[in-house]
mmCIF file as gemmi writes it, N, C-alpha and C atoms, coordinates in Angstrom:
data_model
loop_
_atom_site.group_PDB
_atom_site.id
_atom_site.type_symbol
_atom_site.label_atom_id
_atom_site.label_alt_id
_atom_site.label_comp_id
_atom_site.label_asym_id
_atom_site.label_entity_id
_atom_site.label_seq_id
_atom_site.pdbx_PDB_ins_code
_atom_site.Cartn_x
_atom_site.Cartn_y
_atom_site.Cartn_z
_atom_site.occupancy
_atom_site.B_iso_or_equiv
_atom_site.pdbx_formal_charge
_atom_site.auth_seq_id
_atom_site.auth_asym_id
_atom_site.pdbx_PDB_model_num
ATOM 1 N N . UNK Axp A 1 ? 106.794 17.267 -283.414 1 0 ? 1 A 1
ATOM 2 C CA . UNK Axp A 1 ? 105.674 17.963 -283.995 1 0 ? 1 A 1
ATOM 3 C C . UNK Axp A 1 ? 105.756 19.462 -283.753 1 0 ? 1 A 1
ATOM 4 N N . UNK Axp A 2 ? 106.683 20.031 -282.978 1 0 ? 2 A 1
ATOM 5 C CA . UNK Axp A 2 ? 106.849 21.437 -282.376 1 0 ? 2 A 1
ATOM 6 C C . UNK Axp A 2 ? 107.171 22.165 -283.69 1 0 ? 2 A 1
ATOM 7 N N . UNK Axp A 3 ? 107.851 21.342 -284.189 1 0 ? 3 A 1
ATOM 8 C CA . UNK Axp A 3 ? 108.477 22.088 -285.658 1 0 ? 3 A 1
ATOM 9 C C . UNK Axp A 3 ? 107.634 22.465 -286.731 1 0 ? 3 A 1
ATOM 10 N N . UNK Axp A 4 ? 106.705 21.351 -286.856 1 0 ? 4 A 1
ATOM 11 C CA . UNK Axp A 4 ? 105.37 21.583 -287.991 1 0 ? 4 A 1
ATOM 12 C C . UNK Axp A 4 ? 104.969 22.2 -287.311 1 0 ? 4 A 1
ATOM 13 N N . UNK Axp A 5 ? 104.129 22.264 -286.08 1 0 ? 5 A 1
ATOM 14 C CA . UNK Axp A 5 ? 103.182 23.651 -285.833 1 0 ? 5 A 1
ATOM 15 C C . UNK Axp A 5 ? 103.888 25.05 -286.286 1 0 ? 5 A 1
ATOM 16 N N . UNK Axp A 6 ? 105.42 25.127 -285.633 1 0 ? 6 A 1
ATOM 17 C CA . UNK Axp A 6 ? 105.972 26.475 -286.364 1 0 ? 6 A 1
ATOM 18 C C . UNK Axp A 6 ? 105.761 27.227 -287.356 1 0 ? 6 A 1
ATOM 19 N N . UNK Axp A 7 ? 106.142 25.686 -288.366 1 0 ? 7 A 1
ATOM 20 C CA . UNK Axp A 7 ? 106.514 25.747 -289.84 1 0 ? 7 A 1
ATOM 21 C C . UNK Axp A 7 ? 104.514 26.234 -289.999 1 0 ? 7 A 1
ATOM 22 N N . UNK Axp A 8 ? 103.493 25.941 -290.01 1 0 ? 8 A 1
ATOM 23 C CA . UNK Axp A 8 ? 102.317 25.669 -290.145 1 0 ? 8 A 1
ATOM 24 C C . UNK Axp A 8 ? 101.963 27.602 -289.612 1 0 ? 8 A 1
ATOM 25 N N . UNK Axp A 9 ? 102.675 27.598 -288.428 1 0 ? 9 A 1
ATOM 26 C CA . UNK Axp A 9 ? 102.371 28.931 -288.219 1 0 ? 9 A 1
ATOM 27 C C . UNK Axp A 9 ? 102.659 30.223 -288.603 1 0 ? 9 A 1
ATOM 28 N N . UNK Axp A 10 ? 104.14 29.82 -289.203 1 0 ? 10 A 1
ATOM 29 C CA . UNK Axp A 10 ? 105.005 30.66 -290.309 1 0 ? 10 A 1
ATOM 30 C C . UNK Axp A 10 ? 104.366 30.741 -291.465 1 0 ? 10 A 1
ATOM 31 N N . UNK Axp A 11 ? 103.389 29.869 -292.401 1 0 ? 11 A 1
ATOM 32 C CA . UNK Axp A 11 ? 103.365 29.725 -293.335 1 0 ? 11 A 1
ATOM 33 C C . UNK Axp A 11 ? 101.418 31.077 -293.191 1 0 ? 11 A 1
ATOM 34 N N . UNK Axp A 12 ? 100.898 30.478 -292.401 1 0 ? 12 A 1
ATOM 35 C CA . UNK Axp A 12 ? 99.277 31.323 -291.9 1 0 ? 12 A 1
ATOM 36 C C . UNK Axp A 12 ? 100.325 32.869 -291.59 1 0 ? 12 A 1
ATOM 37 N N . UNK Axp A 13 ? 100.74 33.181 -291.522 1 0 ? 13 A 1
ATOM 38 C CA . UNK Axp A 13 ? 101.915 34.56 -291.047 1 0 ? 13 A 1
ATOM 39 C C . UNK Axp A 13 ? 101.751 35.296 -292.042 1 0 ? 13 A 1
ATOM 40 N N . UNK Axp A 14 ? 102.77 34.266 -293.235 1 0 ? 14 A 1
ATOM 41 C CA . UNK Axp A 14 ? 103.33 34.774 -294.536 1 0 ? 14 A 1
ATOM 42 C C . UNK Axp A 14 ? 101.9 34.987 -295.32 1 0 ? 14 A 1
ATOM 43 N N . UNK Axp A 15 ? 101.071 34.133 -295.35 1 0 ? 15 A 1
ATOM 44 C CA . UNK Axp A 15 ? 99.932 34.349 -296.135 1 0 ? 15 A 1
ATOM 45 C C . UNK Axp A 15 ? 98.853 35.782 -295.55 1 0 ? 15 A 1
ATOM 46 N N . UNK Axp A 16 ? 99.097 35.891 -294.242 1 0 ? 16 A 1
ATOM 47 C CA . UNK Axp A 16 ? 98.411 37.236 -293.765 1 0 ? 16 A 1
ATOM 48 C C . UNK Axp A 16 ? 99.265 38.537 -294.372 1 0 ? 16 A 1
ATOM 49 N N . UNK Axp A 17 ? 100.011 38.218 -294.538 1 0 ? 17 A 1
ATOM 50 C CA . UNK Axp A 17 ? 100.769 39.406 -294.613 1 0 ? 17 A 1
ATOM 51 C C . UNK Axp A 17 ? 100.978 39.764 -295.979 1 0 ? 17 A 1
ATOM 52 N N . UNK Axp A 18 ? 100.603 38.615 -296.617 1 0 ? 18 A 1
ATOM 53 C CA . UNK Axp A 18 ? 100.619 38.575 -298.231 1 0 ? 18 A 1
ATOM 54 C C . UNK Axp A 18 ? 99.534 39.571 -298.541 1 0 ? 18 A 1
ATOM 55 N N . UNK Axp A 19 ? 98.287 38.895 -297.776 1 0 ? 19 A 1
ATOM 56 C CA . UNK Axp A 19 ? 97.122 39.771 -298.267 1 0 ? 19 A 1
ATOM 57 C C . UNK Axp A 19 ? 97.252 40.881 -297.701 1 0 ? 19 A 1
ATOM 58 N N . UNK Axp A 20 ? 97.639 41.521 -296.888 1 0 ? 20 A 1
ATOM 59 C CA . UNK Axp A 20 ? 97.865 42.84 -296.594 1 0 ? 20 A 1
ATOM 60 C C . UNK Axp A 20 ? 99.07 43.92 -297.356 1 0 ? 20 A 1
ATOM 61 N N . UNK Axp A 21 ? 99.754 43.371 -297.388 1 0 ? 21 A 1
ATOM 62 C CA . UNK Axp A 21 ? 100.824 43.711 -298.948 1 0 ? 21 A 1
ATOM 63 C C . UNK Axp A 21 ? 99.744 44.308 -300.067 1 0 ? 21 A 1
ATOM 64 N N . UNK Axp A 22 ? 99.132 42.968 -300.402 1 0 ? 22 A 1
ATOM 65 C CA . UNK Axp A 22 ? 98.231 42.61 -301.577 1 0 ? 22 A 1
ATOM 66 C C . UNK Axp A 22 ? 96.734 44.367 -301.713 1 0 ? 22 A 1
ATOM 67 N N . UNK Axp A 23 ? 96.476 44.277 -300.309 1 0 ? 23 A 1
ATOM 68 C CA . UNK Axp A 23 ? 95.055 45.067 -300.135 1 0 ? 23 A 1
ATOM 69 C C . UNK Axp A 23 ? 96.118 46.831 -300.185 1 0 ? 23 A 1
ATOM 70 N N . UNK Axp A 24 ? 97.087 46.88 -299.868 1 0 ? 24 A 1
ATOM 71 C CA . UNK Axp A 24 ? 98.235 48.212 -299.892 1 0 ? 24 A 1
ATOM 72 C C . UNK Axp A 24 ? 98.708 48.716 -300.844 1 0 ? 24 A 1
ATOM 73 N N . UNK Axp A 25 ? 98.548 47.438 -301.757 1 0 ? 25 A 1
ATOM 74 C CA . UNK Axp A 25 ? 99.088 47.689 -303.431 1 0 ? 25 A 1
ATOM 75 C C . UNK Axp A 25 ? 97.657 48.052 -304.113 1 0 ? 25 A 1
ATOM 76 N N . UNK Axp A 26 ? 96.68 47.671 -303.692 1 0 ? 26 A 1
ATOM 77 C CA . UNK Axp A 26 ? 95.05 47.971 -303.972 1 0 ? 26 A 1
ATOM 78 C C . UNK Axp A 26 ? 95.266 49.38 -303.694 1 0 ? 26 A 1
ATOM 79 N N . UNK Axp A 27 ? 95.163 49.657 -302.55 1 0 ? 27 A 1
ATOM 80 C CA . UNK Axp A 27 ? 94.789 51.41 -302.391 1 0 ? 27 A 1
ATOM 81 C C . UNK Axp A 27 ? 95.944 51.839 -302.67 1 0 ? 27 A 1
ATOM 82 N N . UNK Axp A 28 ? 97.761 51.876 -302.859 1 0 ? 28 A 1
ATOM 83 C CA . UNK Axp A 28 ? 97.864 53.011 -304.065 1 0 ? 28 A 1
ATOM 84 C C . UNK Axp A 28 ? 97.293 52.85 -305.256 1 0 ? 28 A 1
ATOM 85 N N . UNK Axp A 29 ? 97.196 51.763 -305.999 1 0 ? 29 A 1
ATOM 86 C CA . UNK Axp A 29 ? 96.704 51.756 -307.407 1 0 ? 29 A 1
ATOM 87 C C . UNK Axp A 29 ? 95.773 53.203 -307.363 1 0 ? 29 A 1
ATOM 88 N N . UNK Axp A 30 ? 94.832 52.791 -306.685 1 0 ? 30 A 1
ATOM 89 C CA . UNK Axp A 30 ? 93.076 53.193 -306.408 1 0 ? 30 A 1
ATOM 90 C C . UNK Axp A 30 ? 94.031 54.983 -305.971 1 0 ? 30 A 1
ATOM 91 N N . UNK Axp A 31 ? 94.771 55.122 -305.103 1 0 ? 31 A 1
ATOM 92 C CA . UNK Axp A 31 ? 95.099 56.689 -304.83 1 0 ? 31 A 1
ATOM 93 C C . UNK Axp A 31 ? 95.825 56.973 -306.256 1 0 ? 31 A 1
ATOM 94 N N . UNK Axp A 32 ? 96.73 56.5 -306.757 1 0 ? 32 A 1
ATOM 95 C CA . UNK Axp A 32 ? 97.464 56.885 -308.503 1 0 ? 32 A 1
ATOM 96 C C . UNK Axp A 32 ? 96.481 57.551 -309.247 1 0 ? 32 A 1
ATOM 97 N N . UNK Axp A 33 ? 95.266 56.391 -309.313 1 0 ? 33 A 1
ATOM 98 C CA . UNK Axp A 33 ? 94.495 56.637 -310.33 1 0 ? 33 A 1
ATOM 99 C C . UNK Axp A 33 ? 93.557 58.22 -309.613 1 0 ? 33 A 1
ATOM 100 N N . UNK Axp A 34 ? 93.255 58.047 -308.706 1 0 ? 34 A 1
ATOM 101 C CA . UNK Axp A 34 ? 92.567 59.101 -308.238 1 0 ? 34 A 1
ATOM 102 C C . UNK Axp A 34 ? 93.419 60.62 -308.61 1 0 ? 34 A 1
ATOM 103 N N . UNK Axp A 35 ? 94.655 61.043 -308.725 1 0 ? 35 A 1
ATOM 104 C CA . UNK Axp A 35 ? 94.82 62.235 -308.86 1 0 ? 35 A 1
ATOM 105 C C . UNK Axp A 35 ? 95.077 62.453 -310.424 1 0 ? 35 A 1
ATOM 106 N N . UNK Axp A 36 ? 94.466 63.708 -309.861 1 0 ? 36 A 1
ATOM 107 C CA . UNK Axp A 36 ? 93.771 64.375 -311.008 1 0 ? 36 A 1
ATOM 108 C C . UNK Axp A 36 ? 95.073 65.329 -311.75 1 0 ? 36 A 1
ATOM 109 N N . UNK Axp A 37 ? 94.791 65.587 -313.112 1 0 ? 37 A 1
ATOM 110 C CA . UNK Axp A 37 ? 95.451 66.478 -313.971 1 0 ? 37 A 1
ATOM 111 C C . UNK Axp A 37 ? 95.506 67.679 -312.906 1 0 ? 37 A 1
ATOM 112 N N . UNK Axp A 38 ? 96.607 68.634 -312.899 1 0 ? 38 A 1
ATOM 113 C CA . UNK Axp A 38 ? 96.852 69.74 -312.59 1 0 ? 38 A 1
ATOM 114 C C . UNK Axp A 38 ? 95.606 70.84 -313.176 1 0 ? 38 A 1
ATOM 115 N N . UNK Axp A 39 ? 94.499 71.625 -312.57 1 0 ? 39 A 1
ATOM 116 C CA . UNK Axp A 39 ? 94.042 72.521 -313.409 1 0 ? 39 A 1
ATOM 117 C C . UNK Axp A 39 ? 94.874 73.936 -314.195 1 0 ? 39 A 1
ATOM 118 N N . UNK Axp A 40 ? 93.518 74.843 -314.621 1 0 ? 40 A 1
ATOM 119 C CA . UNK Axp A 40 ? 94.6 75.654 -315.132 1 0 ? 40 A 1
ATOM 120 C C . UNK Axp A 40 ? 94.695 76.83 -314.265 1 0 ? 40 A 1
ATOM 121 N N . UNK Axp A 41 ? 94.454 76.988 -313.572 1 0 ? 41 A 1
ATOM 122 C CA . UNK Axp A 41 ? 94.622 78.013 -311.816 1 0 ? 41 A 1
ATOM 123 C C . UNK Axp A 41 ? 95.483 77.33 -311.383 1 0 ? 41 A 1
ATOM 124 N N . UNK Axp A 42 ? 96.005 76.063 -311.268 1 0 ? 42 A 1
ATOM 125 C CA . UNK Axp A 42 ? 97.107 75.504 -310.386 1 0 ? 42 A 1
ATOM 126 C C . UNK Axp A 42 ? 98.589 75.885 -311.48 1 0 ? 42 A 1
ATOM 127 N N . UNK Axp A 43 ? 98.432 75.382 -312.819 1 0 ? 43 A 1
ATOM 128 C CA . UNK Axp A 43 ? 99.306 75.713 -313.697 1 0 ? 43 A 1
ATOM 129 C C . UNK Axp A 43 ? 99.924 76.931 -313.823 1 0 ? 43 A 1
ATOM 130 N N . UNK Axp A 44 ? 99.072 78.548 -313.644 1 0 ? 44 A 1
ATOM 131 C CA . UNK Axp A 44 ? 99.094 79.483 -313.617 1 0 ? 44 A 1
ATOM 132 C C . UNK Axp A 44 ? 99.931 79.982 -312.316 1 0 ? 44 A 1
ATOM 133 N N . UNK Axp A 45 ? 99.428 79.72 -311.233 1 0 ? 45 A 1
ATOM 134 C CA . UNK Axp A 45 ? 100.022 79.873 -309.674 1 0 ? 45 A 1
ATOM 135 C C . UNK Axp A 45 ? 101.449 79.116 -309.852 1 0 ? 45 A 1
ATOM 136 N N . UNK Axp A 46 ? 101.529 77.866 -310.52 1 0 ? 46 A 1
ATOM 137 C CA . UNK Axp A 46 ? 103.004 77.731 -310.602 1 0 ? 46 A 1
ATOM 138 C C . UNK Axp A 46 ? 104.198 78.546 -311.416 1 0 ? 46 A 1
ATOM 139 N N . UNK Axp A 47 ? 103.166 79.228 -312.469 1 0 ? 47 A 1
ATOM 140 C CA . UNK Axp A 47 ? 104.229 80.057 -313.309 1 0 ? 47 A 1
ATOM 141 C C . UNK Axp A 47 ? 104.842 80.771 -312.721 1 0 ? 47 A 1
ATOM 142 N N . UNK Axp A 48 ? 103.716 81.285 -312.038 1 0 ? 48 A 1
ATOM 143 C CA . UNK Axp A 48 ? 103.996 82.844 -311.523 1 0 ? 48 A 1
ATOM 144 C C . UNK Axp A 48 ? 104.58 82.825 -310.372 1 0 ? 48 A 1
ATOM 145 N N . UNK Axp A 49 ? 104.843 81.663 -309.498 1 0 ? 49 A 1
ATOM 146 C CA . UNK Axp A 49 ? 106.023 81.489 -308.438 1 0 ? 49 A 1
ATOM 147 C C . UNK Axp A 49 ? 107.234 81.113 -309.329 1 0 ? 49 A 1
ATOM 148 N N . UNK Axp A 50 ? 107.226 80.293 -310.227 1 0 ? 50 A 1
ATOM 149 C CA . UNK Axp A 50 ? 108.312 80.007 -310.977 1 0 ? 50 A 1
ATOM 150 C C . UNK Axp A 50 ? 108.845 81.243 -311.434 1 0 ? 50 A 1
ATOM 151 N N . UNK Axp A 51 ? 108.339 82.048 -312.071 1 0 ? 51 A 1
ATOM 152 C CA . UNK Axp A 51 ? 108.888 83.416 -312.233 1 0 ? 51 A 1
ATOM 153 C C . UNK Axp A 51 ? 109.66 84.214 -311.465 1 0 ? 51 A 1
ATOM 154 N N . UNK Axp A 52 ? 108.858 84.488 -310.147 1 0 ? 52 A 1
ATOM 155 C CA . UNK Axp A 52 ? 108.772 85.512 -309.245 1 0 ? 52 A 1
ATOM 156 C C . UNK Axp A 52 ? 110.411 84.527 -308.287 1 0 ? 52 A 1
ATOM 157 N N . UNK Axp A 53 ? 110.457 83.802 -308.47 1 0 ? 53 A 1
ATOM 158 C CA . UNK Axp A 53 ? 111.493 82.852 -307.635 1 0 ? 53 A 1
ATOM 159 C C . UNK Axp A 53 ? 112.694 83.225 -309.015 1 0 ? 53 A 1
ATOM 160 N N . UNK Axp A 54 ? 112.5 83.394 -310.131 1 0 ? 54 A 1
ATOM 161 C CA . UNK Axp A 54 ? 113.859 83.667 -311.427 1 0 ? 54 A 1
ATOM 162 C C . UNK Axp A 54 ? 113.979 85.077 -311.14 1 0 ? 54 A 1
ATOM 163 N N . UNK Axp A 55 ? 112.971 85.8 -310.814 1 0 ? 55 A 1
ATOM 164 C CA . UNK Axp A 55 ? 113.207 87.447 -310.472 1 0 ? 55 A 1
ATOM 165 C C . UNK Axp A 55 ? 113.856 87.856 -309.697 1 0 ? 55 A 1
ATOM 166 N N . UNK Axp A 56 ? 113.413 87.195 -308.508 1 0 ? 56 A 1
ATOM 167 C CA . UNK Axp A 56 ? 114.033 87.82 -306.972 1 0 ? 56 A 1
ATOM 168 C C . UNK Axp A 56 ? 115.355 86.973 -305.799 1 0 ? 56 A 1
ATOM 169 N N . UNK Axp A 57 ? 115.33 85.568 -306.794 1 0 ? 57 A 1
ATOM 170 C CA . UNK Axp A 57 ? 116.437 84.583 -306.07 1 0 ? 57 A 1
ATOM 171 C C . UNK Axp A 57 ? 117.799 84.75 -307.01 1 0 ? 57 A 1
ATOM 172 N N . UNK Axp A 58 ? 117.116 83.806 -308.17 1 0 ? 58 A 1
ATOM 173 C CA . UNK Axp A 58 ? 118.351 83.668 -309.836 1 0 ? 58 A 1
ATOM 174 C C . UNK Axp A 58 ? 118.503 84.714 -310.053 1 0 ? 58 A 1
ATOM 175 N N . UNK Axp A 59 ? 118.251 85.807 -310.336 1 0 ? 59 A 1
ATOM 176 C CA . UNK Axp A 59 ? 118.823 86.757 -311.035 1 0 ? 59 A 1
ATOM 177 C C . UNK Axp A 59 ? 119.443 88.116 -310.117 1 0 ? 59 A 1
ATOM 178 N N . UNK Axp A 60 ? 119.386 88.178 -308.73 1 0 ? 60 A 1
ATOM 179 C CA . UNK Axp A 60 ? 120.412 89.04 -308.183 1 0 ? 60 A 1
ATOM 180 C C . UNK Axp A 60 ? 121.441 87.942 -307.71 1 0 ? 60 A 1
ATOM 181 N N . UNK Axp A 61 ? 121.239 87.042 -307.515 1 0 ? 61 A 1
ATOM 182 C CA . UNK Axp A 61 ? 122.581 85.824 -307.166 1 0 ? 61 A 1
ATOM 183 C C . UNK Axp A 61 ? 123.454 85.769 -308.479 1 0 ? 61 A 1
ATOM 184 N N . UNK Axp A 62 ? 122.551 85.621 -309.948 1 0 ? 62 A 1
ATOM 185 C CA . UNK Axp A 62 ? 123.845 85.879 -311.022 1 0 ? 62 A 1
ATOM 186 C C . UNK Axp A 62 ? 124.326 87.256 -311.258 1 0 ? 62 A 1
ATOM 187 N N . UNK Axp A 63 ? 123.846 88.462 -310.929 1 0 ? 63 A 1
ATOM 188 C CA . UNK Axp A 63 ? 124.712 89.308 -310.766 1 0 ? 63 A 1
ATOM 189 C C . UNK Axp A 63 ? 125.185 89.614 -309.914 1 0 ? 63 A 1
ATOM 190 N N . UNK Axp A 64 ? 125.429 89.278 -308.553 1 0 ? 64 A 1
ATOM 191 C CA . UNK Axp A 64 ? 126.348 89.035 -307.799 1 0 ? 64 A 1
ATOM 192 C C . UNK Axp A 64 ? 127.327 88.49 -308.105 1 0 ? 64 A 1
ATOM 193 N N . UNK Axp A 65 ? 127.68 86.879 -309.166 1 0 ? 65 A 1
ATOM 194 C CA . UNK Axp A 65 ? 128.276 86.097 -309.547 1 0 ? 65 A 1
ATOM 195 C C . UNK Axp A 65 ? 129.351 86.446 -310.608 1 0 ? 65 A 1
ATOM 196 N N . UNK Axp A 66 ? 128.784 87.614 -311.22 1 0 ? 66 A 1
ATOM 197 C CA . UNK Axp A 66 ? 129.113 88.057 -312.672 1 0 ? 66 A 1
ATOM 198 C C . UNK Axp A 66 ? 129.998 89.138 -312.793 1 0 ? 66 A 1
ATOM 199 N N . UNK Axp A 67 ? 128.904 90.041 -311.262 1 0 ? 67 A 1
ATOM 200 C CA . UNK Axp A 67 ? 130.099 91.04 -310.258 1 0 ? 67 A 1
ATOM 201 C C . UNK Axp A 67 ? 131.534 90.713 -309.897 1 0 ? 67 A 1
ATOM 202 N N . UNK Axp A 68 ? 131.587 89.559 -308.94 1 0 ? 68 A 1
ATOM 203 C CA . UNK Axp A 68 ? 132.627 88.894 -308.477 1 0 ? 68 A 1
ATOM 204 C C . UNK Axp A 68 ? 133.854 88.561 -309.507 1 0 ? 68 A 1
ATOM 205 N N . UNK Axp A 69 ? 132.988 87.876 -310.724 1 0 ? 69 A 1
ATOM 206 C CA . UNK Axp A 69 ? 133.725 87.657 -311.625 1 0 ? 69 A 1
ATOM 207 C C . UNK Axp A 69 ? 134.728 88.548 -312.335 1 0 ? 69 A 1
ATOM 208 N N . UNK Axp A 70 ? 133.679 89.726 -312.697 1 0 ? 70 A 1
ATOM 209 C CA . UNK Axp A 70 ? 134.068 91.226 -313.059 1 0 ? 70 A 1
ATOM 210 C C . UNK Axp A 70 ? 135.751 91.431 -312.491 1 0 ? 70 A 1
ATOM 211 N N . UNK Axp A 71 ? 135.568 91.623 -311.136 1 0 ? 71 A 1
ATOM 212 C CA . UNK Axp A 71 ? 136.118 92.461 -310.316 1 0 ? 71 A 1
ATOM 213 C C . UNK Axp A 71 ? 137.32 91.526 -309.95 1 0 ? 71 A 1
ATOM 214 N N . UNK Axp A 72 ? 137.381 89.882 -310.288 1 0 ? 72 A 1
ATOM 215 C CA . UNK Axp A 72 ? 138.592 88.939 -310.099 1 0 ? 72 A 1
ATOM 216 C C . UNK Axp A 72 ? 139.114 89.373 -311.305 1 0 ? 72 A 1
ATOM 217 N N . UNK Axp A 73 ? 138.377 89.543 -311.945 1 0 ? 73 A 1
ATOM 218 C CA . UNK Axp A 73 ? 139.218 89.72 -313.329 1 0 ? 73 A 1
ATOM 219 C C . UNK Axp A 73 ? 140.258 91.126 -313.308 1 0 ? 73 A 1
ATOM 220 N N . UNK Axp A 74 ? 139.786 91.767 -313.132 1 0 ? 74 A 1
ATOM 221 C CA . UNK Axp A 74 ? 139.914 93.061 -313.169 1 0 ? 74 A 1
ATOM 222 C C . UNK Axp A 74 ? 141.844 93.095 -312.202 1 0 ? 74 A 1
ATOM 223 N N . UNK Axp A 75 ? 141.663 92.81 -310.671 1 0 ? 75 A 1
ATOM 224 C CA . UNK Axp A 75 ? 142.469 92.12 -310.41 1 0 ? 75 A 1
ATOM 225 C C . UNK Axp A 75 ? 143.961 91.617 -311.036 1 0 ? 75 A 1
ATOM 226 N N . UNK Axp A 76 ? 143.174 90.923 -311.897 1 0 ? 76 A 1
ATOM 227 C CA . UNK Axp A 76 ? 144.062 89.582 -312.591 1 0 ? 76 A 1
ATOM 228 C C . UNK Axp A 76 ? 144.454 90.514 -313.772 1 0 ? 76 A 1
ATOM 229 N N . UNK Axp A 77 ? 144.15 91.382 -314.307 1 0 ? 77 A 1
ATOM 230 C CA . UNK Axp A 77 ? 144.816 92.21 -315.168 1 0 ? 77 A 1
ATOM 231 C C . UNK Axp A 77 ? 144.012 91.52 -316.433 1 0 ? 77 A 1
ATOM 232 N N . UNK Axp A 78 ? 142.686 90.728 -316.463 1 0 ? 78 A 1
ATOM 233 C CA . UNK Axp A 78 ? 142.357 90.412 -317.738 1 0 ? 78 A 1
ATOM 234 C C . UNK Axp A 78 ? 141.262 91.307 -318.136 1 0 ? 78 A 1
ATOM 235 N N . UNK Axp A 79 ? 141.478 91.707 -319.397 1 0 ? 79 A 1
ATOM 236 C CA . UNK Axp A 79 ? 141.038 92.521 -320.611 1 0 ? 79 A 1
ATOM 237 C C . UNK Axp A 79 ? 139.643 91.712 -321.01 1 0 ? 79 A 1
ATOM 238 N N . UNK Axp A 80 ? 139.646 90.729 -321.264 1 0 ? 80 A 1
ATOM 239 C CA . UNK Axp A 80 ? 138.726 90.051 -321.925 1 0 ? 80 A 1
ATOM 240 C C . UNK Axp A 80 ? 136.929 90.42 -321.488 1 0 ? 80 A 1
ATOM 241 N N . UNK Axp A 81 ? 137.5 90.348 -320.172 1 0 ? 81 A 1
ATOM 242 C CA . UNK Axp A 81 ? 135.459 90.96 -319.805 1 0 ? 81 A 1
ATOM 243 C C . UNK Axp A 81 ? 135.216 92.518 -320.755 1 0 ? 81 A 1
């Protein structure tokens, strides 16, 4: 009988844990649904880091890049730049 109580106790386990799975999949649903559209002050603040990050990161790193390039070339005896 050691075995059925196991089996009996494994099975009350799996079913606790089911519903707790079960109540976890409840509150993300319930957090998904809760967030909200981006406003338009949040939209705006992203441009303008999105920008300010193409101004001052991307665009002296590609002319640095373009430099380098320049100046291998140059080097290399090619005409083409």
């Amino acid at each position: 009988m050691g075995v059925i109580d196991q089996d009996t106790k494994v099975v009350q386990e799996l079913q606790e844990l089911k519903q707790k799975v079960s109540h976890l999949e409840d509150l993300l649903t319930e957090q998904a649904n809760k967030k909200e559209k981006p406003g338009v002050v949040r939209t705006f603040l992203d441009a303008v880091v999105s920008l300010l990050f193409g101004l001052f990161i991307v665009g002296p790193v590609a002319v640095v890049v373009i430099g380098v390039l320049m100046v291998a070339a140059s080097w290399l005896g090619l005409d083409s730049w």
